[in-house]
KEGU-690422 format. One record per atom (N, C-alpha, C): residue number from 1; residue in one letter; atom name; x, y, z. Coordinates in steps of 0.001 Angstrom, whole numbers. Layout:
i | aa | at | east | north | up
NUM | a | CA | X | Y | Z
...
END
This chain:
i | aa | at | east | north | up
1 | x | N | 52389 | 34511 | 92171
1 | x | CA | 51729 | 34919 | 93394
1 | x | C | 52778 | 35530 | 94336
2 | x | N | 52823 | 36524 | 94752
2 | x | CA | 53209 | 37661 | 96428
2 | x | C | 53716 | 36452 | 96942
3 | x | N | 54996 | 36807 | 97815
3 | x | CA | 55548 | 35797 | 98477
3 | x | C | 54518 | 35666 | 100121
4 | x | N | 54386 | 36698 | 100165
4 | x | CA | 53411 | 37440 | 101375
4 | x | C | 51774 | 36277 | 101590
5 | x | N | 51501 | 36189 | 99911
5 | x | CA | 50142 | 35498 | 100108
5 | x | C | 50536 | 33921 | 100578
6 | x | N | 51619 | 33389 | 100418
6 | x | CA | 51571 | 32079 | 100900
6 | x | C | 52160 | 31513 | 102062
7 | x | N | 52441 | 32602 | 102870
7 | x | CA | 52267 | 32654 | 103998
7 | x | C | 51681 | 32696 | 105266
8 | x | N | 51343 | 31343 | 105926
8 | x | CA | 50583 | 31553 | 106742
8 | x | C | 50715 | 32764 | 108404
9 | x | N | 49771 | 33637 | 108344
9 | x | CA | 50071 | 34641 | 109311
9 | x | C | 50445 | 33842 | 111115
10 | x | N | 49510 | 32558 | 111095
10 | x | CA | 50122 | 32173 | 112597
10 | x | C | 51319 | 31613 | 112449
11 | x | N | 51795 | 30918 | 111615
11 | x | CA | 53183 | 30970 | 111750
11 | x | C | 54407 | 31614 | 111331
12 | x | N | 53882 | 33143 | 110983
12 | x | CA | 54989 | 33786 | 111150
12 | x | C | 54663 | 34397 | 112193
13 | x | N | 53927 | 34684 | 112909
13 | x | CA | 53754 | 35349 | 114131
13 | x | C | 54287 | 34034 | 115449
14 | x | N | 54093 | 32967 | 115152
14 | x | CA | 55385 | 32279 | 116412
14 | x | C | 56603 | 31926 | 115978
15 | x | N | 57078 | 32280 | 114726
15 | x | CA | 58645 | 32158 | 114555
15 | x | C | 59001 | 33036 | 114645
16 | x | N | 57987 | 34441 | 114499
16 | x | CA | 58910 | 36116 | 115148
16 | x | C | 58799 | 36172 | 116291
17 | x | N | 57788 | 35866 | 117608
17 | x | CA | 57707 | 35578 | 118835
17 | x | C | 58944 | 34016 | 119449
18 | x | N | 59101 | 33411 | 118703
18 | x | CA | 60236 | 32639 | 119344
18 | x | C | 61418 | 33073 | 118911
19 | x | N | 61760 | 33779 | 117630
19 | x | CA | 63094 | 34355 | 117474
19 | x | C | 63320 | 35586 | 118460
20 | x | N | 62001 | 36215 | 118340
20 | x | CA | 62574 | 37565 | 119659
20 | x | C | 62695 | 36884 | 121193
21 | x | N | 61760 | 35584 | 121788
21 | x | CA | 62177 | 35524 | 122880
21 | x | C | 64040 | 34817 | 122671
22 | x | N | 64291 | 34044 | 121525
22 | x | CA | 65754 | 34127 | 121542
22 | x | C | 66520 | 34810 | 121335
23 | x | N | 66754 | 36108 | 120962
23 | x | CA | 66938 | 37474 | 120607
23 | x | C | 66864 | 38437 | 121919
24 | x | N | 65955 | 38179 | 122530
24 | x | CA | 66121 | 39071 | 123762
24 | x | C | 66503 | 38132 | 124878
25 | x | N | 65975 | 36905 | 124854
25 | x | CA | 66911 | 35910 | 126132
25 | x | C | 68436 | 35865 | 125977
26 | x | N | 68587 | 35268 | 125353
26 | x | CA | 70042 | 34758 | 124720
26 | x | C | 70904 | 35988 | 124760
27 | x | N | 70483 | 37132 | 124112
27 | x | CA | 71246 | 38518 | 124201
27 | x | C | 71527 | 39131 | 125821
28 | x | N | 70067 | 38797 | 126484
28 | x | CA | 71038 | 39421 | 128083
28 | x | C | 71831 | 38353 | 128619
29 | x | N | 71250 | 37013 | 128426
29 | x | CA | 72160 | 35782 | 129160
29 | x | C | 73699 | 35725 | 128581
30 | x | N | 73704 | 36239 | 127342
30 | x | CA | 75477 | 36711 | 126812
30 | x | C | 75626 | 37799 | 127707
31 | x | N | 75465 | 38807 | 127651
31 | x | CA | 75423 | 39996 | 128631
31 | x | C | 76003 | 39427 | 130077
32 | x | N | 75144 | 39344 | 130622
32 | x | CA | 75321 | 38869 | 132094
32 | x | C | 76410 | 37698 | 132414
33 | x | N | 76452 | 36417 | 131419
33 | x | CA | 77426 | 35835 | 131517
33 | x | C | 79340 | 36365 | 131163
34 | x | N | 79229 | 37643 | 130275
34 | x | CA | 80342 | 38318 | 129984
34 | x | C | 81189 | 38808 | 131230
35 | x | N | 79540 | 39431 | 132086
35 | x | CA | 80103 | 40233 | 133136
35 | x | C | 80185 | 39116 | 134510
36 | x | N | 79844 | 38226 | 134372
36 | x | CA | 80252 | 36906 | 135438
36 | x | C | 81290 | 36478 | 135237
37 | x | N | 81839 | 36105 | 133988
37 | x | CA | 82838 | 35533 | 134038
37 | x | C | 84466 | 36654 | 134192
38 | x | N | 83671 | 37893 | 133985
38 | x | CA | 84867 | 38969 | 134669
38 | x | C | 84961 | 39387 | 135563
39 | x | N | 84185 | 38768 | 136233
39 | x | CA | 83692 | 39209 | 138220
39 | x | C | 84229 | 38117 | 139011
40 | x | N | 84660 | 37194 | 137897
40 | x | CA | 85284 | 36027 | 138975
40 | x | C | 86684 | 36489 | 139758
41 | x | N | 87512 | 37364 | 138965
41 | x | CA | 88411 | 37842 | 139606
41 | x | C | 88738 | 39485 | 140127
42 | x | N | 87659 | 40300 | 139585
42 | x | CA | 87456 | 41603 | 139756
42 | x | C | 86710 | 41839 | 140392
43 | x | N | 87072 | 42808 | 141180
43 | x | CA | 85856 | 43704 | 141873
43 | x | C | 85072 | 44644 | 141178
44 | x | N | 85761 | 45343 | 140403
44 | x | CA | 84363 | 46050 | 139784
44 | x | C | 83894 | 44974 | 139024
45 | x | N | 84599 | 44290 | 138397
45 | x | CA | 82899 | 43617 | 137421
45 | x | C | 82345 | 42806 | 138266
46 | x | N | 82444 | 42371 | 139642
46 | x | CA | 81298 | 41575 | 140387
46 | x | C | 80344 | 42808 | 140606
47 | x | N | 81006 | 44071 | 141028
47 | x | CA | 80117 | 44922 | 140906
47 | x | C | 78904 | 45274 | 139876
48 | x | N | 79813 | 45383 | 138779
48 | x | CA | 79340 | 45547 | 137996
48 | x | C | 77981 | 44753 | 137080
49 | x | N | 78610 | 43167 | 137597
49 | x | CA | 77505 | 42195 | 137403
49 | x | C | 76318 | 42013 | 138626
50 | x | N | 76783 | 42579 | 139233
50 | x | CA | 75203 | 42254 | 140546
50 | x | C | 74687 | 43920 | 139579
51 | x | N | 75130 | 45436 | 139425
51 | x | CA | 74221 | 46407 | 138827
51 | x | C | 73442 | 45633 | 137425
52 | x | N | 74519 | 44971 | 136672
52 | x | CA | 73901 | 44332 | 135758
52 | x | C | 72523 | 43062 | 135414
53 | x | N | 72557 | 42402 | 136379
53 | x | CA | 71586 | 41430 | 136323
53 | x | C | 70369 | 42108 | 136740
54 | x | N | 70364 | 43293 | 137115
54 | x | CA | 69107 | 43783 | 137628
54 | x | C | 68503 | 44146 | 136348
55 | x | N | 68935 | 44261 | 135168
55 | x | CA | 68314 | 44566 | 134328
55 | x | C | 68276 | 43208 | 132920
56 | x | N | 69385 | 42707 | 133230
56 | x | CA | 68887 | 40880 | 132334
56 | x | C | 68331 | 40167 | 132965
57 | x | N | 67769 | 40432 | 134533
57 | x | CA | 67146 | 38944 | 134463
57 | x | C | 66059 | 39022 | 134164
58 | x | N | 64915 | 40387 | 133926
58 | x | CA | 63743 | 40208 | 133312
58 | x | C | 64181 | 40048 | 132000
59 | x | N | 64749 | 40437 | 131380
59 | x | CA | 65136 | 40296 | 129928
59 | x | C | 65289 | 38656 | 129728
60 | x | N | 65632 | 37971 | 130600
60 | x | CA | 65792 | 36636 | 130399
60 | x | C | 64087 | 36110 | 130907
61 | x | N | 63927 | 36496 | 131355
61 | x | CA | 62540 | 35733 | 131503
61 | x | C | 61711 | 36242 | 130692
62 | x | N | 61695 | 37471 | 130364
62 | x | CA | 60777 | 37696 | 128677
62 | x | C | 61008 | 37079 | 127703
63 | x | N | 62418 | 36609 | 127457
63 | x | CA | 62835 | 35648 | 126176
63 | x | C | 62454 | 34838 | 126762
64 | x | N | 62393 | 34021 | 127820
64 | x | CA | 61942 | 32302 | 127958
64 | x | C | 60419 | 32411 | 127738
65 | x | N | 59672 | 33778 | 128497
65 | x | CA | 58516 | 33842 | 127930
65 | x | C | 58047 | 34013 | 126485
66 | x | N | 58450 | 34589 | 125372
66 | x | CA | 58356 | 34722 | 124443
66 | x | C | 58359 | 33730 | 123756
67 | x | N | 59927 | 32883 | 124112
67 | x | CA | 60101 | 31743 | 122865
67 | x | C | 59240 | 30640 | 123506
68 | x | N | 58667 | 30182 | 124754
68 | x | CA | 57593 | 29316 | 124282
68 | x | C | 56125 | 29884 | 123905
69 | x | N | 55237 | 30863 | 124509
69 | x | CA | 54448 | 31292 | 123473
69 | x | C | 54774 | 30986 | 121811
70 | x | N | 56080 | 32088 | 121397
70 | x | CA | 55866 | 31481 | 120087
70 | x | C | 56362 | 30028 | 119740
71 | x | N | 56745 | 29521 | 120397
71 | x | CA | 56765 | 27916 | 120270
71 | x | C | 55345 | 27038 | 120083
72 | x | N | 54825 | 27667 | 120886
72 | x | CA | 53451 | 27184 | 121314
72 | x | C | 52888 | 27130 | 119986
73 | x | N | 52617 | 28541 | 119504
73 | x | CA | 51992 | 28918 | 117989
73 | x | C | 52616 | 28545 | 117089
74 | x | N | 54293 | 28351 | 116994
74 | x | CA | 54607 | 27987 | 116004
74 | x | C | 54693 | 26421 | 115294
75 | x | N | 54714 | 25537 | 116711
75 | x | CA | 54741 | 24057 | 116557
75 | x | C | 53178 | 23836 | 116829
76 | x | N | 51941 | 24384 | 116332
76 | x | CA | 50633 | 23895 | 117119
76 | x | C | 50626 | 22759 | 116531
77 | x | N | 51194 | 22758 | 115037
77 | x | CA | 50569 | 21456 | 114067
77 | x | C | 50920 | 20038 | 114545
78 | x | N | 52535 | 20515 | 114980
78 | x | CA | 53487 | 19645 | 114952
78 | x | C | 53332 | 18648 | 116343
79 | x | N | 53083 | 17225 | 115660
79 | x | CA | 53348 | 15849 | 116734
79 | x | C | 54318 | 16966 | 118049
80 | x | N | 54477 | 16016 | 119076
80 | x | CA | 54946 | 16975 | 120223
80 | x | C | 56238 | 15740 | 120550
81 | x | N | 57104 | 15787 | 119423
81 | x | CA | 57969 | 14656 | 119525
81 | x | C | 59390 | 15600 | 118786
82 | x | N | 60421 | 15231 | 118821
82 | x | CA | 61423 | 15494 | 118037
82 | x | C | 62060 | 16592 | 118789
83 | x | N | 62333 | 17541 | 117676
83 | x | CA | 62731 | 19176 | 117690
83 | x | C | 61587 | 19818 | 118679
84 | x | N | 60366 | 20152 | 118866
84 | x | CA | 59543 | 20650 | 119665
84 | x | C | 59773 | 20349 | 120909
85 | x | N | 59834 | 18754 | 121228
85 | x | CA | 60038 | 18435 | 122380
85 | x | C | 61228 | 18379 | 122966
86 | x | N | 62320 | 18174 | 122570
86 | x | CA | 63629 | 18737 | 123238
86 | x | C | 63390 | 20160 | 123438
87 | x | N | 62986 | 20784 | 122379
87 | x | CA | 63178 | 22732 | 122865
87 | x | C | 61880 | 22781 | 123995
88 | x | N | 61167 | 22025 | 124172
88 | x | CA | 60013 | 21989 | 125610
88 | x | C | 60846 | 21749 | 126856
89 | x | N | 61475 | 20520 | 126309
89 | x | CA | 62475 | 20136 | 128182
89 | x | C | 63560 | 21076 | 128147
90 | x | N | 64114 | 21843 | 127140
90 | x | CA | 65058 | 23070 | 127338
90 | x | C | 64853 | 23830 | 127924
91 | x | N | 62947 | 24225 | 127423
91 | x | CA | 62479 | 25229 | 128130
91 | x | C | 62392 | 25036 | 129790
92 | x | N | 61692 | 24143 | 130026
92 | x | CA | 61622 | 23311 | 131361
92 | x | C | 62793 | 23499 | 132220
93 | x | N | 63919 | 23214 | 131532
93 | x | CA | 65731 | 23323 | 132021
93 | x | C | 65948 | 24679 | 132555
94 | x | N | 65903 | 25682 | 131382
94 | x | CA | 65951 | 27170 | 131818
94 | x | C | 65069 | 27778 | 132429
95 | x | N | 64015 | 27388 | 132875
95 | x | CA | 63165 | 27921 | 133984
95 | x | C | 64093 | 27520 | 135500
96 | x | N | 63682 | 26111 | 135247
96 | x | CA | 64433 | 25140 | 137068
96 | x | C | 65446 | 26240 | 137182
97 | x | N | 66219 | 26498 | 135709
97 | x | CA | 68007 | 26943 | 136108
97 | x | C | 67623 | 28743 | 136508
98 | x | N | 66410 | 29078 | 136098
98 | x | CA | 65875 | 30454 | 136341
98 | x | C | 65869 | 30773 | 137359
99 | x | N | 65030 | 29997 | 138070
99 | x | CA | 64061 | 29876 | 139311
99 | x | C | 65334 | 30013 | 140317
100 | x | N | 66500 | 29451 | 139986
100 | x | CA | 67488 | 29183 | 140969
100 | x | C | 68394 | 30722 | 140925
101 | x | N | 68748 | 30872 | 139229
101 | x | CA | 69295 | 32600 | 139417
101 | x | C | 68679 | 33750 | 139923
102 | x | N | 67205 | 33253 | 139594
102 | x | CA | 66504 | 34281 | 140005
102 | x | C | 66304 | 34791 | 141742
103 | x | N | 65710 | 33558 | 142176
103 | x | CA | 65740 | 33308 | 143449
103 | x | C | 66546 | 32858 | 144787
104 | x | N | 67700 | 32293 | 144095
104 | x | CA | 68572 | 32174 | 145697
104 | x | C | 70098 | 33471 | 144899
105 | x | N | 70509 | 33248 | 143924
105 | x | CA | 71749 | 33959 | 143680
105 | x | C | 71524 | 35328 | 143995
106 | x | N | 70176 | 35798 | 142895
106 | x | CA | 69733 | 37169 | 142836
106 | x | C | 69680 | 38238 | 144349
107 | x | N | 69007 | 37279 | 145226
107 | x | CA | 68854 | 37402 | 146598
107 | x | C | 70213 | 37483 | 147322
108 | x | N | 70732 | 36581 | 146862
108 | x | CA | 72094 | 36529 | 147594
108 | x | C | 73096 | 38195 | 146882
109 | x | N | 73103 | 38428 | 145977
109 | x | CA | 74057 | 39535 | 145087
109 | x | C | 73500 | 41111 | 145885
110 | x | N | 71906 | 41115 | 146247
110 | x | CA | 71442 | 41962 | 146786
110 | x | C | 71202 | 42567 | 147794
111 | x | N | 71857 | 41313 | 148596
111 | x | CA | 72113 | 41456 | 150475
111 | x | C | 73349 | 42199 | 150155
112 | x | N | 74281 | 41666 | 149797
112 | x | CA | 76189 | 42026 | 149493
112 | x | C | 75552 | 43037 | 148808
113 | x | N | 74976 | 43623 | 148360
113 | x | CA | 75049 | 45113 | 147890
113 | x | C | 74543 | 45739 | 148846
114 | x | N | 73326 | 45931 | 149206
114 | x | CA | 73189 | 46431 | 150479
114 | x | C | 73858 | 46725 | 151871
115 | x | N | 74662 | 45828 | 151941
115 | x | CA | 75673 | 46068 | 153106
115 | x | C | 76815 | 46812 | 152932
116 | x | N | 76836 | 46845 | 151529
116 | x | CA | 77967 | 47452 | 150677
116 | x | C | 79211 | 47090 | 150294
117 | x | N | 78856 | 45695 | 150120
117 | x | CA | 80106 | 44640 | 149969
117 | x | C | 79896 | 43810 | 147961
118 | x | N | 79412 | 45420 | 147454
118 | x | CA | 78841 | 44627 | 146021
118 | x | C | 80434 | 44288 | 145109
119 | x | N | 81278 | 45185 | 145869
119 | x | CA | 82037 | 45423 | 145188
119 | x | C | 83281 | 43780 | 145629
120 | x | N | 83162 | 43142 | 146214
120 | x | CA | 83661 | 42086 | 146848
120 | x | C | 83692 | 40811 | 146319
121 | x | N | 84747 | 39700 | 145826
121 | x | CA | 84807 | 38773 | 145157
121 | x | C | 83908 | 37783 | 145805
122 | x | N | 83108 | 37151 | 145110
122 | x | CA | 82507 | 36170 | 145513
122 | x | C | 82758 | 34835 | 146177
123 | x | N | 82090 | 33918 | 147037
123 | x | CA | 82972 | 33194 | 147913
123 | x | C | 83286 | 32154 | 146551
124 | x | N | 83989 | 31290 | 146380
124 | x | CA | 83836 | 30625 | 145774
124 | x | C | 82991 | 29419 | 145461
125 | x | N | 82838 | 28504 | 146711
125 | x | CA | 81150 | 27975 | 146483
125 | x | C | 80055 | 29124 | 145651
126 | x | N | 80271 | 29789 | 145773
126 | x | CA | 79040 | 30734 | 145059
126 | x | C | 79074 | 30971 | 143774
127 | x | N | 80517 | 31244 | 143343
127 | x | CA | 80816 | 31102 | 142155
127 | x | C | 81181 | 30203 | 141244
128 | x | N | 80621 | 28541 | 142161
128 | x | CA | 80887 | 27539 | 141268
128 | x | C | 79395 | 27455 | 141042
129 | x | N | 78228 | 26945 | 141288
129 | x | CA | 77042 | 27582 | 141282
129 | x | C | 76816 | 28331 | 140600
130 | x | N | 76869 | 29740 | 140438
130 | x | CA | 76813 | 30457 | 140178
130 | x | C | 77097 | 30198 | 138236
131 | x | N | 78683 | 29566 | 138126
131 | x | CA | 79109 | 29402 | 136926
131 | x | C | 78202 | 27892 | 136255
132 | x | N | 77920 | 26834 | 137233
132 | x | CA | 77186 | 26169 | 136525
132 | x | C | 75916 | 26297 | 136151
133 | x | N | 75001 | 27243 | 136756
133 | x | CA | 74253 | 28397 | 136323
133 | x | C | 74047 | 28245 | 134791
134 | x | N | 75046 | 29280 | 135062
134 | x | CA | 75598 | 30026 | 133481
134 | x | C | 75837 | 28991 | 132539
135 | x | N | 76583 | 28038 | 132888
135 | x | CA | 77030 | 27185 | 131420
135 | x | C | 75459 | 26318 | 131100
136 | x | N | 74937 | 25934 | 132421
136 | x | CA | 73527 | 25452 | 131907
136 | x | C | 72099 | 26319 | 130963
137 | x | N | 72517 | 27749 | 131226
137 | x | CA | 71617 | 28995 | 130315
137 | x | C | 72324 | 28962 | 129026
138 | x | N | 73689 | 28981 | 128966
138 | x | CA | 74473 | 28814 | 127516
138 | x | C | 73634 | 27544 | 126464
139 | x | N | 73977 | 26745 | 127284
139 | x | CA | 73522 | 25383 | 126542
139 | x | C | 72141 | 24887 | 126139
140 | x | N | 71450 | 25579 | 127007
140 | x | CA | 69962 | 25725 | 126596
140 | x | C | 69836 | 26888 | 125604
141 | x | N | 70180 | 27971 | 125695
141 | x | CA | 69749 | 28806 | 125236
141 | x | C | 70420 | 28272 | 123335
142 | x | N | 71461 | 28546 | 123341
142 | x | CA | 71842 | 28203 | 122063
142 | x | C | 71506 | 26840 | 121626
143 | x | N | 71338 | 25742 | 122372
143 | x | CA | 71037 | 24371 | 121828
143 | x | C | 69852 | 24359 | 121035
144 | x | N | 69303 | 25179 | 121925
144 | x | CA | 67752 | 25629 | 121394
144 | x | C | 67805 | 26417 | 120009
145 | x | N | 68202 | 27753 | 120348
145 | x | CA | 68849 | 28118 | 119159
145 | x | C | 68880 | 27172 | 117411
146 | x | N | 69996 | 26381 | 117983
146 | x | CA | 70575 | 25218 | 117248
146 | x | C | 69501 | 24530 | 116685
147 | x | N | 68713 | 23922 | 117300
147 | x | CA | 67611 | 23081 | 116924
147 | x | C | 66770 | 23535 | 116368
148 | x | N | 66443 | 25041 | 116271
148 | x | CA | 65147 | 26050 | 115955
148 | x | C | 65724 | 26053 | 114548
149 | x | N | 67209 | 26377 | 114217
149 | x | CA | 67576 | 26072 | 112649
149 | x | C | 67611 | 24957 | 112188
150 | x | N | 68025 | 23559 | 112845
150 | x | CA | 67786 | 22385 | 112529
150 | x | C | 66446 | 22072 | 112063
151 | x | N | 65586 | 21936 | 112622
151 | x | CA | 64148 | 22422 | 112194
151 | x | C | 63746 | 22958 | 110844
152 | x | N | 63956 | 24347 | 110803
152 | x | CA | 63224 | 24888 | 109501
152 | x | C | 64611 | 24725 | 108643
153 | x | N | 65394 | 24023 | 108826
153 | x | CA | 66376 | 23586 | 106922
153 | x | C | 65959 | 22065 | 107120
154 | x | N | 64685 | 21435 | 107834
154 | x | CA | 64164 | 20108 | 107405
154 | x | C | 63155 | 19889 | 107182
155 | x | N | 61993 | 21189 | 107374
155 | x | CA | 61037 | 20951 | 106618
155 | x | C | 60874 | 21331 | 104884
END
């Protein structure tokens, strides 16, 4: 028998919907964290990272959107215990940690550009914040990652 026929179509349609929201999350949150952590002492790349996040942070919220939809579809069967439910409070994690890049940093990077100070090192309170941010999107994002392969080499 076709490898094709014993495949069920809803669950390859939420393990390609949760690999692309990790595929497109995870890929700008590397992105953006590259150019943060070279803005800590540069002026152009703070620059460069406030032009930059304007275009990962929807990219990051389409991957958080994506990978639980296909989470959703891909674990429907599955008890809501284990592997599902850690990658649920991950998800949960990278929203709170969203909500916060999105809304006070984002805001904050866009005043200092406007005034025309994009190009200007960040205070440092901002950039401790700012970096625990980041290491908290790392750790979700790949933990998750991590667990999404832990997962399918145990069923």
């Amino acid at each position: 028998m076709p490898l094709i026929h014993s495949i069920n179509f809803l669950d390859a349609l939420g393990l390609f919907l949760l690999m692309a929201g990790f595929v497109i999350g995870l890929g700008a949150v590397t992105v953006i964290d590259i150019h943060g952590f070279l803005g800590r002492k540069s002026s152009y790349w703070t620059e460069a990272t406030t032009r930059t996040h304007k275009v990962t942070k929807p990219l990051i919220w389409a991957g958080i959107g994506l990978a639980i939809i296909g989470g959703l579809i891909f674990y429907r069967a599955q008890s809501f215990t284990g592997v599902p439910l850690i990658q649920a409070v991950i998800a949960v994690a990278l929203i709170m940690n969203g909500y916060f890049l999105s809304f006070k940093v984002s805001p904050f990077l866009l005043k200092r550009e406007k005034e025309g100070r994009a190009g200007e090192l960040l205070p440092i309170s901002w950039q401790r914040k700012i970096m625990i941010g980041l290491i908290i999107s790392d750790i979700g994002w790949w933990g998750g990652l991590f667990l999404l392969i832990v997962y399918l080499l145990s069923v």
